[in-house]
C-alpha positions, 0 to 999 in steps of 0.5 A, a space after each residue: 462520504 461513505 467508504 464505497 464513495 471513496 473507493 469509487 472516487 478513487 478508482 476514477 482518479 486512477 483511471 482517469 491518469 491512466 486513461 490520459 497517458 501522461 505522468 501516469 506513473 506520479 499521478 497514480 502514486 500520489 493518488 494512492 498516498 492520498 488515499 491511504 492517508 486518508 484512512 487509518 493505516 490498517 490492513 482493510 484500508 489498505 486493501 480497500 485502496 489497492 482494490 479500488 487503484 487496481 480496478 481504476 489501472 483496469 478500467 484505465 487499460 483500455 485506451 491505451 492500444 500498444 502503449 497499453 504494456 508501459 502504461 500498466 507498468 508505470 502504473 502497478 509501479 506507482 501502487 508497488 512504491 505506495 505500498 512500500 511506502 505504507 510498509 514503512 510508515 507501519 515500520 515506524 509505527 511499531 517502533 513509536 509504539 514500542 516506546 510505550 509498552 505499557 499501552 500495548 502486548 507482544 501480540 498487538 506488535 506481531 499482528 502489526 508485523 504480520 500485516 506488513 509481511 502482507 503487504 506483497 501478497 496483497 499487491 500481486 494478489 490485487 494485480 492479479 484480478 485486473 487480468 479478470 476483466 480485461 480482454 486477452 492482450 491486458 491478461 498476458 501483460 499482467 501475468 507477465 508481470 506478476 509472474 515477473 514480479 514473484 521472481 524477482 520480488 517488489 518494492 512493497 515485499 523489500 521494503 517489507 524484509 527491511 521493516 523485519 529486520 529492523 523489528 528484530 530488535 525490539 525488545 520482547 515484551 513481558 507477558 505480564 504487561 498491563 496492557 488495553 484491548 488489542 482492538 484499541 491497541 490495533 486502531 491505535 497503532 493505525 493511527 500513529 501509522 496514518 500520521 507518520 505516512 502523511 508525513 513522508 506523502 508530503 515530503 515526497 510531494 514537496 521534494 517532487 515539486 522542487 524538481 
């Protein structure tokens, strides 16, 4: 399957648990996880997913009428938690990796910390872009969030300042450390990132299913 496949079948699950009114805020969330698990945990799939989940809440909107505030709301939410559950899993990456320090150099581990301090900027940013498309009521209920959101912050942009803290304390590595291509060293860590967040996706599922 392709990646624009992907991404459409993606959109569709979303709009389609929107468009239903019910469980939305599960329903897209566990649509997110899966698909985030599905790729490596890098920054591009990780945007490609919260593009193709944000279209899908878009396209979701319209049969909502005046419920449409707190299907948005549950909605955005379930993708804020998702990503912070990323934020996460990349977190511990790090920290994996960190264990190995002959596999990877300083610059691997500030790139990776770059991409998590991210992480917020992309959610509001991709929330942002389903006011674009949508008629004049959706607009105003998505800049209110994100005018919300900016000032009294996110889930992905907490988990994000936790995730910065607990790096703090890694050790610096030597500039002399014999290290692999970052290229490798980034897919690398995106893929111990990937194992990690399908671990805590079916812990989630499992504690969810026992309610």
């Amino acid at each position: 399957m392709t990646e624009l496949n992907r991404q459409q079948d993606v959109q569709e699950a979303v709009r389609d648990a929107v468009d239903s009114g019910s469980d939305i805020y599960l329903r897209v969330k566990d649509i997110t996880l899966k698909a985030l698990t599905e790729r490596r945990l890098d920054m591009e799939n990780i945007s490609n997913v919260a593009d193709a989940v944000s279209k899908g809440i878009g396209e979701g909107m319209g049969s909502q009428g005046e419920y449409s505030k707190e299907a948005f709301t549950q909605a955005v939410s379930a993708l804020d938690d998702a990503l912070a559950t990323a934020a996460e899993a990349s977190k511990l990456a790090i920290q994996e990796a960190a264990s190995k320090v002959s596999d990877y150099s300083q610059h691997d581990f500030n790139k990776a910390a770059d991409d998590i301090q991210q992480l917020e900027e992309l959610f509001l940013g991709t929330v942002k872009k389903i006011a674009k498309d949508s008629n004049q009521i959706i607009a105003d209920i998505v800049n209110d969030f994100t005018t919300h959101a900016r000032q009294s912050g996110t889930a992905v942009g907490q988990q994000a300042s936790i995730a910065m803290d607990a790096l703090k304390g890694l050790p610096r590595i030597s500039k002399d450390t014999l290290i692999s291509s970052t290229v490798a060293a980034t897919s690398a860590l995106a893929e111990i990132g990937s194992g990690i967040l399908s671990g805590i996706a079916e812990s989630l599922r499992s504690s969810q299913a026992k309610k």
